[in-house]
Backbone as CSV, one residue per row, in Angstrom:
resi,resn,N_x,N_y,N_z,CA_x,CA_y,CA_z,C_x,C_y,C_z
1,UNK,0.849,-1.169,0.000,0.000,0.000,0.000,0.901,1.240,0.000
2,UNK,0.276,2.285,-0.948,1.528,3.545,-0.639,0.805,4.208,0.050
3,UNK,1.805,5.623,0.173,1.315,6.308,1.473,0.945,7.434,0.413
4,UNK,-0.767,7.971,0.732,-1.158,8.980,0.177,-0.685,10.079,0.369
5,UNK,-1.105,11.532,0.160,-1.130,12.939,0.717,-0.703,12.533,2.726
6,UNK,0.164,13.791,2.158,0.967,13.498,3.875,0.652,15.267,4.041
7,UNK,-0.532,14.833,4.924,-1.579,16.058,5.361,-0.634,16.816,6.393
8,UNK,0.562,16.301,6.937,1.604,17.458,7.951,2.079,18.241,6.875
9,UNK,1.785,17.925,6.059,3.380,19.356,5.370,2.360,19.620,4.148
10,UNK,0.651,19.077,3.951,0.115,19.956,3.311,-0.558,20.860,3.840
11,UNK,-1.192,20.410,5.210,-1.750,21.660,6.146,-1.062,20.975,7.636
12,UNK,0.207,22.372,7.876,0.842,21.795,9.048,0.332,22.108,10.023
13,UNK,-0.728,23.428,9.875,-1.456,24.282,10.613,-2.922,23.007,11.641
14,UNK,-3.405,21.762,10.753,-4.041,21.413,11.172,-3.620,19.789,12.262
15,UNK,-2.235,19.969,11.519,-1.321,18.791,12.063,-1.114,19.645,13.642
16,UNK,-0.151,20.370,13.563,0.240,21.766,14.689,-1.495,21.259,15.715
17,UNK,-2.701,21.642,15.313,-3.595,21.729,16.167,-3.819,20.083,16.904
18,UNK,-3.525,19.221,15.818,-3.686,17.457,16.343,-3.006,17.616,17.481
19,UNK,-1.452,17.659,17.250,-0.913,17.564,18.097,-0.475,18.159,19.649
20,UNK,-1.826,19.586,19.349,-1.784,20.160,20.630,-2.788,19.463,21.412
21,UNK,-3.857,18.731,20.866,-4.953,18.387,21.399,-4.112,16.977,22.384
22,UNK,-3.130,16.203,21.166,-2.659,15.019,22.308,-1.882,15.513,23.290
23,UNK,-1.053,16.838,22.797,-0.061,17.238,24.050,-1.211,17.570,25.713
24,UNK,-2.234,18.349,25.482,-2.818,18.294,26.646,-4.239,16.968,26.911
25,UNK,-4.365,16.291,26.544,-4.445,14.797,26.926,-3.411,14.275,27.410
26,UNK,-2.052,14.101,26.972,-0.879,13.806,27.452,-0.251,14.545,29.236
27,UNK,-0.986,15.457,29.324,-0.696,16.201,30.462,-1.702,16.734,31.450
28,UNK,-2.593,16.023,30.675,-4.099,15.958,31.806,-3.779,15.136,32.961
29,UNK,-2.979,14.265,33.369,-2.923,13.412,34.391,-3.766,12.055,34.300
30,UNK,-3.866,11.977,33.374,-4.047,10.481,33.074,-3.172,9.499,32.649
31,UNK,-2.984,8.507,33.450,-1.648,7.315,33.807,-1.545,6.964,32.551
32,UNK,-0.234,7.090,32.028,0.591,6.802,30.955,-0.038,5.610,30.296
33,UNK,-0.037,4.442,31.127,-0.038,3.107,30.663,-1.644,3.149,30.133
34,UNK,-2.500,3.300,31.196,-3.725,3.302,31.110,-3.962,4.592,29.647
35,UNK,-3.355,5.048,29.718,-3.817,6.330,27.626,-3.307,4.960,26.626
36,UNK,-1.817,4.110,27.015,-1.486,3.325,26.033,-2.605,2.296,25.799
37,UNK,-3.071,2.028,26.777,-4.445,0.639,26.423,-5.438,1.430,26.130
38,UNK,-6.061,3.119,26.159,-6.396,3.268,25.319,-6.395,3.532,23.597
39,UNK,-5.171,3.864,23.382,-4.819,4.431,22.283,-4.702,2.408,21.336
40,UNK,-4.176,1.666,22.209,-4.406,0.275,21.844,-5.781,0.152,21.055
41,UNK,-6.679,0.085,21.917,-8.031,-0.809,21.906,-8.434,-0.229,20.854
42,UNK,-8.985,1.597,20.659,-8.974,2.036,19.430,-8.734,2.102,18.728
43,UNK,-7.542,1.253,18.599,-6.562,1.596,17.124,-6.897,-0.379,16.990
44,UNK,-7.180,-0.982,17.695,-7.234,-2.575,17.427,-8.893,-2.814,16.890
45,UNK,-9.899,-1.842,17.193,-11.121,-1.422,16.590,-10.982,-0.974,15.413
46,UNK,-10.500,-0.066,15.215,-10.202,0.610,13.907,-9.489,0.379,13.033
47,UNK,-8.774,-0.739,13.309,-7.969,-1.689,12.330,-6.580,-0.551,11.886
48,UNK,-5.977,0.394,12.731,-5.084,0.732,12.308,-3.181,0.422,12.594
49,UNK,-3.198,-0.506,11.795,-1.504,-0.903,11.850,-0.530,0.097,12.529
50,UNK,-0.473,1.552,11.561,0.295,2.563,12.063,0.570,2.744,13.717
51,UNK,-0.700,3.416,14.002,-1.124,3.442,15.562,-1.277,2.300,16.801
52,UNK,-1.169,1.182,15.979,-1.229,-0.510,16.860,0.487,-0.945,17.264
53,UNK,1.209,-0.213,15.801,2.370,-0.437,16.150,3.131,0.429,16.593
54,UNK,2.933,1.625,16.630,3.363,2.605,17.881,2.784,2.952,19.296
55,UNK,2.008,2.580,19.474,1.606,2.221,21.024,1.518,1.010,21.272
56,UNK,1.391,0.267,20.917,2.099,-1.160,21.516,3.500,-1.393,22.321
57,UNK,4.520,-0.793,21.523,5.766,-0.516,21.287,6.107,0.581,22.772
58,UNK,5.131,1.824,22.363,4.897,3.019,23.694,4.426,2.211,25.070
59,UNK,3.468,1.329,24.834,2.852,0.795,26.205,3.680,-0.153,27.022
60,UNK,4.692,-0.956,26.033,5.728,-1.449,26.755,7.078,-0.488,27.339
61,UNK,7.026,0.480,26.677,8.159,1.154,26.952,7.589,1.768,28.534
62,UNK,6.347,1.841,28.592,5.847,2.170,29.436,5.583,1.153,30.884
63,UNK,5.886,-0.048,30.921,5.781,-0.923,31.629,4.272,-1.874,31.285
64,UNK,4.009,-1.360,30.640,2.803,-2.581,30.040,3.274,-3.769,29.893
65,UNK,2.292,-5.169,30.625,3.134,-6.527,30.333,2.580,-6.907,28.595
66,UNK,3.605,-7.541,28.228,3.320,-8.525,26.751,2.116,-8.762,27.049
67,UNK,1.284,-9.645,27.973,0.226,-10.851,28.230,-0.720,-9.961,28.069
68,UNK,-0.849,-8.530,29.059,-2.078,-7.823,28.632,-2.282,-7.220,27.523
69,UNK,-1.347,-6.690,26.579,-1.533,-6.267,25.451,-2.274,-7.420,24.747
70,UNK,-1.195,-8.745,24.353,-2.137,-10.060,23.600,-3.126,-10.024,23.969
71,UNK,-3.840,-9.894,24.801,-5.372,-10.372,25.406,-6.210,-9.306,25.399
72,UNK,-5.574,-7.514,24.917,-6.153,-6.687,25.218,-8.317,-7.289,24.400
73,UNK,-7.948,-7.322,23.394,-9.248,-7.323,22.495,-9.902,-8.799,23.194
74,UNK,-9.842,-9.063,24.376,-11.027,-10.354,25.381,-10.886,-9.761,26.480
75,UNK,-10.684,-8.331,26.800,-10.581,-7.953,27.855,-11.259,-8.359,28.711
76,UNK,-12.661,-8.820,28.216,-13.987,-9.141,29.258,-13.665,-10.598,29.936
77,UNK,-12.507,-11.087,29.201,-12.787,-12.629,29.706,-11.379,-13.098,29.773
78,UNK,-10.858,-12.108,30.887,-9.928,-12.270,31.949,-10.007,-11.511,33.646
79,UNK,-9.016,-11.948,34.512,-9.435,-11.106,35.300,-7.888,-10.059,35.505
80,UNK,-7.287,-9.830,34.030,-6.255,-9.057,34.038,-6.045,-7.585,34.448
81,UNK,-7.485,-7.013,33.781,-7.761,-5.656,34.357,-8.574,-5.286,35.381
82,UNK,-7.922,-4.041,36.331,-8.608,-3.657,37.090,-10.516,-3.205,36.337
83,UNK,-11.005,-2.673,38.046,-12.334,-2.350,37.738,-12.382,-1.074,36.702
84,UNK,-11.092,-0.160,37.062,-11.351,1.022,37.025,-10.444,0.789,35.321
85,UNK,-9.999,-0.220,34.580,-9.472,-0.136,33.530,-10.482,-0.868,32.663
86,UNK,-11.371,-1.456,33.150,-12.738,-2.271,32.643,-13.556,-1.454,32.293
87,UNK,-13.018,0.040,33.054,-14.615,1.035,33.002,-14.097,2.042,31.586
88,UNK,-12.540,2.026,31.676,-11.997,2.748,30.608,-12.182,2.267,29.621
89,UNK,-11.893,0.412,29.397,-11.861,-0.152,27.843,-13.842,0.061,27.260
90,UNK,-14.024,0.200,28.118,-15.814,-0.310,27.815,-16.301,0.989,27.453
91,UNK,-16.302,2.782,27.991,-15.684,3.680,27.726,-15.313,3.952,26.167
92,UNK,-14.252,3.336,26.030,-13.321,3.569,24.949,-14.213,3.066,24.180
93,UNK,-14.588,1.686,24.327,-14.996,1.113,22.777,-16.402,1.737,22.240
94,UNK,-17.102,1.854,23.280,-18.351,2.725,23.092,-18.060,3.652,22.320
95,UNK,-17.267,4.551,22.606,-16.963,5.796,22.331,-16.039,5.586,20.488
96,UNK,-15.489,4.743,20.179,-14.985,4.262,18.807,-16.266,3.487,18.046
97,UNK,-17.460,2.822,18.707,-18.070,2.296,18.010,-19.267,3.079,18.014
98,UNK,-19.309,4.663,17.934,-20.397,5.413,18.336,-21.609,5.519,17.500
99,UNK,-21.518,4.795,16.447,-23.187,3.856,16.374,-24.034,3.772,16.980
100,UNK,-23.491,2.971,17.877,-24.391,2.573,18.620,-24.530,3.650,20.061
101,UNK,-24.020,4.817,20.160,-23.957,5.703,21.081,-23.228,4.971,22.468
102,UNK,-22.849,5.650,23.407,-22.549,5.742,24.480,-23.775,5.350,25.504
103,UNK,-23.635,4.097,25.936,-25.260,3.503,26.685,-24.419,4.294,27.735
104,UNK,-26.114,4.483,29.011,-26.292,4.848,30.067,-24.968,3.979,31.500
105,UNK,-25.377,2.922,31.100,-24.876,2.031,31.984,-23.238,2.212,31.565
106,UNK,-23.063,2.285,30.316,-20.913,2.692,30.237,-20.891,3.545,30.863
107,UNK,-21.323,4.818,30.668,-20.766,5.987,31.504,-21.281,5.972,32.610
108,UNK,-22.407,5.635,33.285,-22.711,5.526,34.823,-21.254,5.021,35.340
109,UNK,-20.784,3.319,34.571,-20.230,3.135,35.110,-18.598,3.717,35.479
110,UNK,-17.983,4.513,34.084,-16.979,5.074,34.011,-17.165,5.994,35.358
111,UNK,-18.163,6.916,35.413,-18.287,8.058,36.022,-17.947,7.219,37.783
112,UNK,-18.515,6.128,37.810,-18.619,5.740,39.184,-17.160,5.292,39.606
113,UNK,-16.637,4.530,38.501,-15.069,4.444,39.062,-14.169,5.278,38.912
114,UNK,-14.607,6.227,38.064,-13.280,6.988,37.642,-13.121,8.139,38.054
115,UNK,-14.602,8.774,38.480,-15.016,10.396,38.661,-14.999,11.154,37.869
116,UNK,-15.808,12.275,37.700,-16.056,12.797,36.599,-14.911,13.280,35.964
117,UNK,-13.513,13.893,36.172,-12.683,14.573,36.082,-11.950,13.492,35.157
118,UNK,-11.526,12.505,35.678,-11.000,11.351,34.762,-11.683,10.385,33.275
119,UNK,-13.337,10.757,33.700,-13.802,10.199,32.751,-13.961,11.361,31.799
120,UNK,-13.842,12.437,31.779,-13.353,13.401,30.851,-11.846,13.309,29.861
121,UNK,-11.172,13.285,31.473,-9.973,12.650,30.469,-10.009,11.656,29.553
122,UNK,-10.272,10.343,29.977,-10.828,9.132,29.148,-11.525,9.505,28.079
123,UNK,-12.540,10.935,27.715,-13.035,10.280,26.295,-12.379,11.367,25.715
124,UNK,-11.890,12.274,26.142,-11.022,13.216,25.559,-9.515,12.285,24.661
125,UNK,-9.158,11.488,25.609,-8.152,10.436,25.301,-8.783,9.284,24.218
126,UNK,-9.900,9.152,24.280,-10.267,8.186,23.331,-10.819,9.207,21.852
127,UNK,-11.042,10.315,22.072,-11.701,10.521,21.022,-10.223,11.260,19.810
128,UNK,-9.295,11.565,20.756,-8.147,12.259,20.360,-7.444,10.744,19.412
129,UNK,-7.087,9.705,20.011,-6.624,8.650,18.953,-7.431,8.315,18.061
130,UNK,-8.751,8.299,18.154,-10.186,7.903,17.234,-9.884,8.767,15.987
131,UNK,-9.243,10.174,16.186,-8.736,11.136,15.055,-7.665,10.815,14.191
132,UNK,-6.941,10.594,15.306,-5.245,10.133,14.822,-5.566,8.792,13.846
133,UNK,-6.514,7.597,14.057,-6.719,6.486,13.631,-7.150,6.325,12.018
134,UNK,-8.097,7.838,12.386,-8.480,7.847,10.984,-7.925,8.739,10.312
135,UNK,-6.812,9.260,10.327,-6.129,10.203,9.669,-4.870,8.859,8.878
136,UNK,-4.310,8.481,9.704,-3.284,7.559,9.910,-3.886,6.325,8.500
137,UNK,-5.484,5.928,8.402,-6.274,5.022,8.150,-5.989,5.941,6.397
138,UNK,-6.978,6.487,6.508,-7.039,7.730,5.496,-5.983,7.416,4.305
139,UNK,-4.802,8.154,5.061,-3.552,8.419,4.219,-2.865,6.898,3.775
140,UNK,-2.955,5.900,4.655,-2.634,4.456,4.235,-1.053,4.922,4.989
141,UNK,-0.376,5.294,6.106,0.290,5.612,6.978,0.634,3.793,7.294
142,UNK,1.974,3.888,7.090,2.264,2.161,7.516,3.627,2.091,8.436
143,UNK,3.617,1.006,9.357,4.335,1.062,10.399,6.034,0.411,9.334
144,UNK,7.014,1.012,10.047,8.045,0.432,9.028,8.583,-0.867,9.796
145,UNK,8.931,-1.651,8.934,9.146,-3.147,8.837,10.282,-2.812,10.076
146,UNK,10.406,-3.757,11.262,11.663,-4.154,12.063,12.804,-4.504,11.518
């Protein structure tokens, strides 16, 4: 696959704004690891290589184990993640598969473990890679061979 229009250096102005939006997601105070399993799950929804193989890569650098990444996409049917990372992936995917909208019961439950302040962060964090995914998707953006 080649790589289409490389939208940074045709409008850097709108690249410049992407990347301010992740810099303060990035500095909202939301735990490193926990943005990498989001930026994961969305990008393992959205089928994007680019973004699967740079936070994968980020989430270990980050102390993420191998085992939870493999298993990220059965999250439901382990008891690997906490409550409060159960409330993020469920959260997240809602929020990537927004079809079907954001049910009552995801965000009750986000809101109940996470508090409102964090579950802001969380979809701010999910909706910010949901961009990146399809930009990345878009252009046909490919991870380079090891």
């Amino acid at each position: 696959m080649e790589t289409r229009i490389k939208i940074h250096e045709i409008l850097p102005d709108a690249f410049k704004a992407m990347y301010g939006l992740e810099a303060y997601v990035q500095k909202s105070g939301l735990d490193k690891k926990l943005h990498e399993l989001i930026k994961i799950r969305a990008s393992q929804i959205n089928g994007c290589a680019y973004c699967l193989d740079m936070h994968t890569k980020d989430a270990r650098k980050a102390g993420e184990s191998e085992q939870r990444i493999y298993v990220l996409p059965g999250w439901r049917d382990t008891d690997f993640f906490t409550a409060e990372e159960q409330a993020v992936l469920a959260l997240t995917e809602e929020i990537t598969n927004i079809q079907g909208h954001v049910s009552d019961a995801t965000y009750k439950q986000a809101v109940s473990a996470l508090g409102e302040v964090k579950t802001a962060q969380v979809i701010m964090a999910a909706v910010t890679i949901n961009a990146w995914n399809r930009i990345a998707i878009t252009t046909h953006l490919m991870p380079e061979k090891a």
